[in-house]
N, C-alpha and C positions, 0 to 999 in steps of 0.2 A: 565600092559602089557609091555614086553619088549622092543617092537617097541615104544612105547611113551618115556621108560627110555633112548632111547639110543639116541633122536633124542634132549630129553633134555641137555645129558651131550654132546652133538656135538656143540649146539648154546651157551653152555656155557662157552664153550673154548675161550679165548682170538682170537684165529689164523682163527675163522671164519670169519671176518670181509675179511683177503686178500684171502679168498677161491674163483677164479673165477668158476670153474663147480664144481660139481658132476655125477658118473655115477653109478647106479642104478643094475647092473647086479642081474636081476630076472630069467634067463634062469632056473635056476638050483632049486631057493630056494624054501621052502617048504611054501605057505604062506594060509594055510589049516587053519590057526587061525586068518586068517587076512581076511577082508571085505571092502564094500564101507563104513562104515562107521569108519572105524579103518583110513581111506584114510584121509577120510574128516578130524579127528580129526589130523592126522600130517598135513594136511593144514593150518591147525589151527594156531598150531604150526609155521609153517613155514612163515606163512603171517608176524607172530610177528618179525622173526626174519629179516624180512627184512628190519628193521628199520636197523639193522646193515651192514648187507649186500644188498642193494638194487637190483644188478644187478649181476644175476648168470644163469648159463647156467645149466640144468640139463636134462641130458644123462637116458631113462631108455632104457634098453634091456630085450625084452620080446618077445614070440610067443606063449604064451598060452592063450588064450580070456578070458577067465576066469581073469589070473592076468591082460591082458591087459587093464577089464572093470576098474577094481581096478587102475591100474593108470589114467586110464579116469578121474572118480573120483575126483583124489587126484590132477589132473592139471587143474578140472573145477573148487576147491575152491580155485584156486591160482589164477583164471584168471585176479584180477584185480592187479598183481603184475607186478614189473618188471623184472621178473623171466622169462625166454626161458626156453621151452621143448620140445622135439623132441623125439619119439619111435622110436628103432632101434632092428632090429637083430642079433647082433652082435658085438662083441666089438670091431673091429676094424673100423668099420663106428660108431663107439659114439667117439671113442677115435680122428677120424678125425673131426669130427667136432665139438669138443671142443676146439680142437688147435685154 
């Protein structure tokens, strides 16, 4: 799956460690191949990587319920992280409060 490869070469980067947020912009994308369980498995993921990065803020933008269930999802396998997430409409309220 492409979403799994990309999420791999992202925590493998050196520079992830001083990443404070990330922001998710899903208004647009096509994610007709992507599921709750495609969620759960980048939780997965993501759980691991928090050995490096412990504390990050992450931004998704979304209004379709469909992709919204899908980041439900993928922030109830993170719940016991010390990761913040917050849904948003818009990029300019995610962009506000990641600053």
């Amino acid at each position: 799956n492409e979403n799994i490869k990309y999420v791999g070469e992202l925590y493998g980067d050196r520079r992830f460690e001083d990443i404070d947020f990330q922001i998710s912009d899903l208004l647009e994308a096509d994610m007709s191949d992507f599921n709750e369980e495609s969620a759960k498995r980048i939780g997965e993921f993501d759980k691991i990587s928090t050995v490096w990065n412990p504390k990050m803020k992450v931004a998704h933008i979304a209004i379709d319920p469909g992709v919204i269930q899908i980041i439900d999802s993928y922030e109830k396998s993170m719940s016991e992280t010390g990761w913040e997430f917050k849904l948003f409409s818009n990029l300019e309220d995610a962009m506000k409060w990641v600053s």
